[in-house]
N, C-alpha and C positions, 0 to 999 in steps of 0.2 A: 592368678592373673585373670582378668576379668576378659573375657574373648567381646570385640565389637565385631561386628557385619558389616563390609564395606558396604559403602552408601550408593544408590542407583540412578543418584541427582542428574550425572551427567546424561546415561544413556535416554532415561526419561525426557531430558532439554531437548537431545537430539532427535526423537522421536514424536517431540511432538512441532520440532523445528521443519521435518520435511513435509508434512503435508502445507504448511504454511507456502516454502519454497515453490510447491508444484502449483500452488494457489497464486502466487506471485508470477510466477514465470506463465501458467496458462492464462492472467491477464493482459500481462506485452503481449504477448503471443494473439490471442484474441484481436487485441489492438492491429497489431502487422495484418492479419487474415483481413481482417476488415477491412484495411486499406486497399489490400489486393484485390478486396470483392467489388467494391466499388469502382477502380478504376477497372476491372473486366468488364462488368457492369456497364459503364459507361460507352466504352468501346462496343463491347456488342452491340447498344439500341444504338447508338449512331452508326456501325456500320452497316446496320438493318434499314435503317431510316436512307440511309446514304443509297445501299441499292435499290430500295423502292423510288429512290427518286429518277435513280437513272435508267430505271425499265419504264417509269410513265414518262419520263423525258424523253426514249430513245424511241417509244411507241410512238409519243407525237410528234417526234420527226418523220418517223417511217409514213406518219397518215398525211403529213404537210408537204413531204416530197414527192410522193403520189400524184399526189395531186397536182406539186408545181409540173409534175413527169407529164401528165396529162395536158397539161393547161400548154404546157411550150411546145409540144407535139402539136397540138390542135390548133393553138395561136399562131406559131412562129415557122413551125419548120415545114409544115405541110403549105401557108400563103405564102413562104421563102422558095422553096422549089417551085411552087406555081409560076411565082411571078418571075423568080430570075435564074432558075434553072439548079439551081446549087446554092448549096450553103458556105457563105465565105464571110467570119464574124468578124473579118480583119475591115470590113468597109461600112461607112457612119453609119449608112441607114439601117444594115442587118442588126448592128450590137446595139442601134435604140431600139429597133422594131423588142429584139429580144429583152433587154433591159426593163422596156415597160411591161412587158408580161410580166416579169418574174415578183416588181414591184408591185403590181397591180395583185397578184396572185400570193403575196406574203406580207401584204400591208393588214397592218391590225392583230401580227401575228409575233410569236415571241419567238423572232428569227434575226441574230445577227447578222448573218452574212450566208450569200451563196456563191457556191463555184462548180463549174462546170469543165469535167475532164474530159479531152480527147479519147475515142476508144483505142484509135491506132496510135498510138503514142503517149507518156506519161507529160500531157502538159496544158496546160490551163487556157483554155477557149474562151473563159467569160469568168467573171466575177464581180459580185455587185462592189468589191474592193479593187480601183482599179489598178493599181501598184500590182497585184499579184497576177493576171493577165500576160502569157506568155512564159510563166516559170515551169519548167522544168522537174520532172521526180519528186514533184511534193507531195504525192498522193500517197506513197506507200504502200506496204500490206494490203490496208484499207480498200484501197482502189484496186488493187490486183482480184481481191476478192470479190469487188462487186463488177469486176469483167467479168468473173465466172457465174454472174448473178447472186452471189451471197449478199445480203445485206450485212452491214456491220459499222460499230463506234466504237471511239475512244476520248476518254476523258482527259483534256491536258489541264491541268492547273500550274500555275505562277503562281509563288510565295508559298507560306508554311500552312499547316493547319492553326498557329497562332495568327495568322496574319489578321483574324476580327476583330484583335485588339486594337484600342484608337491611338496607341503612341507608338505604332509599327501599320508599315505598306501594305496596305489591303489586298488579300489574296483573290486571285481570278479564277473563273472555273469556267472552261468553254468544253462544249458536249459535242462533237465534230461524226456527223451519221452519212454512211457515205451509203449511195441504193444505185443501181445502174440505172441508166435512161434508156428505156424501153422504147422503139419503135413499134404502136398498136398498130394491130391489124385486121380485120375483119374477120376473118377468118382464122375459127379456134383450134385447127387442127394445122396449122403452119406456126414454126415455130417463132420464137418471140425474137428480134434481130435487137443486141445492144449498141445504142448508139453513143454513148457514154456514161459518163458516171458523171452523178450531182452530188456534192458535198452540201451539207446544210448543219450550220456550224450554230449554234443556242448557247447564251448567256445563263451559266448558273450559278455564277458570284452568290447573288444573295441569298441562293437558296442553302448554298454548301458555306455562307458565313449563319446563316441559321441554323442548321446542323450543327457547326462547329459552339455555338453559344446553348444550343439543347445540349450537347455535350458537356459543355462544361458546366452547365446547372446540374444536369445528373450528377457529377462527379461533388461539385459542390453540397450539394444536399445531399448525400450519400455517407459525402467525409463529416458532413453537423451530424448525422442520425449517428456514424459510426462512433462517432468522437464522444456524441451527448450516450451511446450505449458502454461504453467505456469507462464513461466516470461514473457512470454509478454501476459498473461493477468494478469500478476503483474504490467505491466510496463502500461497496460492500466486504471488496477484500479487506479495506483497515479496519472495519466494523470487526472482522475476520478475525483478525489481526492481534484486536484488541481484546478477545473474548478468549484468544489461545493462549496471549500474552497471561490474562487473568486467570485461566484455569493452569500454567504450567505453572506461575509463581503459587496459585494453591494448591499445586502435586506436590511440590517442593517442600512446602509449609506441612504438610501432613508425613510427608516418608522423613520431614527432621523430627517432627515430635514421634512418629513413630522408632524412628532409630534412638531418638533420648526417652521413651518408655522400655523399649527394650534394654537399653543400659541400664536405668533405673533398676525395672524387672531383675537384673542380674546381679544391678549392687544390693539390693535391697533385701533379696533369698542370702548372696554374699552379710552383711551386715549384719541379718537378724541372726544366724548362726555363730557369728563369730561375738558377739554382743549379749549371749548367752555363757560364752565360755570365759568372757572378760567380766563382768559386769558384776559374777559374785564376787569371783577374787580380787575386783578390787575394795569393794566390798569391806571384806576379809581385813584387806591388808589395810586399810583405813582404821578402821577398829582399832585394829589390832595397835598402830603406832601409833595412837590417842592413848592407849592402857599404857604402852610404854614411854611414854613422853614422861604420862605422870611418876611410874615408877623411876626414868633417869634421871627426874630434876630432885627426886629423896634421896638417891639412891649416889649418884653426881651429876650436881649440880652445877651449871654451865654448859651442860650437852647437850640440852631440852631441845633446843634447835633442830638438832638431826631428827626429832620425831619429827617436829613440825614441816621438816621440808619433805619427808614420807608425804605426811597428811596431804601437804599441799599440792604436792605432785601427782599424788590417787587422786585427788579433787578433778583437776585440769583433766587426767584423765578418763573421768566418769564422765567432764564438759564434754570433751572429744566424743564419745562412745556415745551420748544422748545426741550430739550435731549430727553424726551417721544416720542414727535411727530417726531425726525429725527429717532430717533428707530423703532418707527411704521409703517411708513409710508411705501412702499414700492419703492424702489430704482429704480427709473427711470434715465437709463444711454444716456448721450448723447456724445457718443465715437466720438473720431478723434485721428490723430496720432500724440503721442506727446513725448519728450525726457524725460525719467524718472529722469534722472538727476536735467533736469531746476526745475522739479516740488519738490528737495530736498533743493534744494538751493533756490526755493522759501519761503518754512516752516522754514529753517534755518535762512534766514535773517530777518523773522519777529520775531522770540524768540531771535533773535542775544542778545537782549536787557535784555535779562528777563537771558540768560544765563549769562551774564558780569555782575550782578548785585548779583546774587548766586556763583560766583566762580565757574564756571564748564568751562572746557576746554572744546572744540569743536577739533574733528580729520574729514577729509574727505578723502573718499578712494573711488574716481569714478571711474569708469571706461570710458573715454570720445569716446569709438570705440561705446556706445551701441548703436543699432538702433531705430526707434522710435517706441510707443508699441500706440493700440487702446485701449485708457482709457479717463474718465471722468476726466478732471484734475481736477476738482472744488473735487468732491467727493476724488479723491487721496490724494489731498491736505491736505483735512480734514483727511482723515486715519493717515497721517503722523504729523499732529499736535496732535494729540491724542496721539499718541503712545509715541512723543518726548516729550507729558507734562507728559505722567506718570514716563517719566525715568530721568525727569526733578524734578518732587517730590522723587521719588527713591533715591534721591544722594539732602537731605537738608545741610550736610555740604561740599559741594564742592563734583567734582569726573574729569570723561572725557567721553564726547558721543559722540559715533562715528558712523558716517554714510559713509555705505559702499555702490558701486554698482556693480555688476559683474554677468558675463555669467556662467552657470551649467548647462552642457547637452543642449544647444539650448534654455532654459529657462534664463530669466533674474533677479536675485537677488536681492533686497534690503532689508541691514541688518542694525537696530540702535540698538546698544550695550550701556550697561552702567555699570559703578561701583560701583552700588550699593551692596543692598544685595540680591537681585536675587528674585527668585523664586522656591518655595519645589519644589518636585515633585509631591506632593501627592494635590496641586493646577494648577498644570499645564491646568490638565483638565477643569479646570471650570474657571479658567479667563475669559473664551469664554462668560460664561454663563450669561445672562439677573439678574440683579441685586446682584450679587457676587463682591464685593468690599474689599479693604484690610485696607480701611481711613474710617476712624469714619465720616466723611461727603464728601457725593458723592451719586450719585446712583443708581452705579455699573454698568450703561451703554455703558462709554467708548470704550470700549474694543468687545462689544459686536455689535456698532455699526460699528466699525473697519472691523471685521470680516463679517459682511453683505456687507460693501462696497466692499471687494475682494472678498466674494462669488459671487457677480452679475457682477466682473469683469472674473470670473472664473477662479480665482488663487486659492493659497495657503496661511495661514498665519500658523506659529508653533513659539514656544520659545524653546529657547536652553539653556543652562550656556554658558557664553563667559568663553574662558581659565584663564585669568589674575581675574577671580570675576564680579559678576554679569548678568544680564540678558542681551539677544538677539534676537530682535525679527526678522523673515523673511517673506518678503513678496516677495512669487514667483508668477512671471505672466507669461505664457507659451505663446508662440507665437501661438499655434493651439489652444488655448481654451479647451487644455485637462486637468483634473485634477487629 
């Protein structure tokens, strides 16, 4: 029994399958990181940009309120006690007197609105909005804070950070800086008396819809560079891809001829041994029933026969014994250059006979431009009688076999067709194979020795369906010995 080595096909597939996977998987992966990076990215410079705007905006409030602190002090409240004793902003003249200060003193300046809180009480003395005048607890935190003299703001915005889109309610952003109102006084070592708090309230819609559109450029350009960095190492993984795909189906192709050398190897030590112990004896016994044929037909007459089916039988037998050893043996070529054509129409004119005698038409379709190919012709020869006997038994009641020659891509052709019944598909693969036969006697070498002789020639051989019915066989021989 001849021992095979299981095959390593699979583990190999899978081996070379995972680094693919990790190659695959760390390109999403890549893709998702990037997206995360960019919109971080995006967030961080705008909410960097965002508080730089509200420390120079909140600064120049602190320098704009100062100053109106100074200006209504010096303007309003100081020629307001002179002239009528006390400050009382419920009566026309005080709330114009004050009013054109604060106008005069924040004209030109990027100031929506000002308001003026009670010290002794949370409620609005003045504002250049007059609706708000007289309310109540609006002040907040804020205002608690700047009785204690703290300065301090808060940002209120209306609507989304989408709101710069133009098919959605544009979003508001007002910077609202509350500073206590300082009564000055000349003297630096008495301490500073607050006399309320001034709100001073700054428009920064467009600056925080410019923020929000710098942000979404960022993000935008961020996700093109992410996405444009992506496809090409997309376009490098199937590059990838395609080069592991090519080198595992060539692992593949080498551990099969390796495992059918190593069979070989073991039929071939097998065969030569046992082909050694057969080959006198039959020998022998051929002889031998050739002597005795002649002496039963003198001797009695009408037996002859039983020698001759000895003879015939050792014959078949010694065919058997040399199909092993031409299977075994390993294929020593002795190439020169020669016309693949003459070598068709040499196989042909020897079966000419065997075909006119079975009714099979014979077609020929050379091509007589081809040039001449480096081949063994003794061995092509034989490839070609082989193939022509099987398509020869193929078609027992008559048919038509046709041998073709022609050019395919700089490779040179030949195809013998026949009308028979073909071949499944589901055998295609193993025709190939060392004892695989489709005839109750044979032994299943044929075809196998066929395919050794063009492996060492470094061609091709495959089967096709011919369009009209039955099988096709091709033997490609490349002119550079590529396969």
């Amino acid at each position: 029994m001849v021992e095979v080595k299981p095959s390593r096909t699979d583990g190999s597939e899978l081996a070379a399958l995972k680094p693919f996977r990790l190659v695959k998987f760390f390109s999403f992966t890549s893709l998702a990181v990037f997206l995360v990076f960019a919109l971080v990215l995006s967030l961080l410079i705008s909410d960097y940009a965002k508080r730089t705007l509200l420390e120079r905006s909140e600064a120049y409030a602190l320098v704009v309120t100062e100053n109106l602190s100074h200006q209504v002090f010096q303007q309003f409240v100081v020629p307001t006690v002179l002239h009528y004793g006390k400050i009382a902003l419920r009566t026309p003249e005080q709330h114009q007197l004050l009013d054109a200060v604060v106008r005069n003193t924040t004209y030109g300046m990027r100031i929506q609105a000002v308001t003026i809180y009670d010290s002794r009480e949370n409620i609005i003395s003045y504002s250049t909005d007059g609706e708000k005048i007289g309310q109540r607890d609006a002040g907040g935190r804020e205002y608690r804070q700047a009785l204690s003299g703290e300065s301090s703001s808060r940002l209120v915005t209306e609507g989304g950070p989408w709101g710069v889109l133009p098919w959605l309610t544009p979003a508001t952003s007002q910077l609202h800086t509350f500073i206590p109102f300082i009564q000055y006084t000349p003297m630096e070592d008495k301490p500073d008396i607050i006399m309320g708090v001034i709100e001073v309230v700054q428009d920064l819609s467009e600056d925080m819809e410019a923020i929000a559109r710098f942000q979404g450029a960022v993000i935008l350009i961020s996700m093109l560079m992410m996405t444009a960095l992506f496809l090409v190492l997309r376009v490098i993984v199937g590059r990838a891809e395609r080069i592991m795909e090519a080198r595992a189906e060539e692992r593949r192709r080498l551990e099969q001829q390796l495992h059918d050398s190593e069979k070989l190897a073991t039929l071939g030590r097998m065969v030569a041994s046992v082909s050694h112990e057969i080959k006198n004896p039959l020998g022998i016994i051929r002889s031998t029933a050739a002597i005795l044929g002649k002496r039963v037909k003198q001797e009695a007459p009408g037996n002859e026969h039983l020698a001759e089916i000895i003879v015939s039988e050792t014959g078949r037998l010694d065919g058997i014994v040399r199909e092993f050893l031409d299977f075994a043996r390993p294929q020593t070529l002795h190439s020169s250059p020669e016309f693949i054509n003459q070598v068709i129409r040499q196989a042909f004119t020897f079966l000419a006979p065997e075909l006119q005698r079975r009714g099979i038409e014979t077609v020929l379709e050379l091509d007589e431009g081809l040039p001449p190919l480096a081949i063994d012709r003794e061995q092509i020869y034989r490839a070609l009688l082989n193939i022509m006997l099987n398509a020869i038994q193929a078609m027992p009641g008559g048919g038509t076999l046709t041998l073709r020659s022609r050019r395919r891509r700089g490779d040179q052709l030949v195809e013998i067709a026949d009308t028979g019944p073909g071949i499944k598909e589901e055998e295609r693969e193993r025709i190939f194979s060392p004892f695989h036969t489709g005839r109750h006697r044979g032994t299943g070498l044929g075809l196998a020795i066929v395919k050794n002789i063009i492996d060492a020639h470094r061609g091709k051989i495959e089967v096709a369906d011919e369009p009209g019915g039955g099988a096709c066989f091709q033997l490609i021989f490349s002119k550079t010995g590529r396969r």
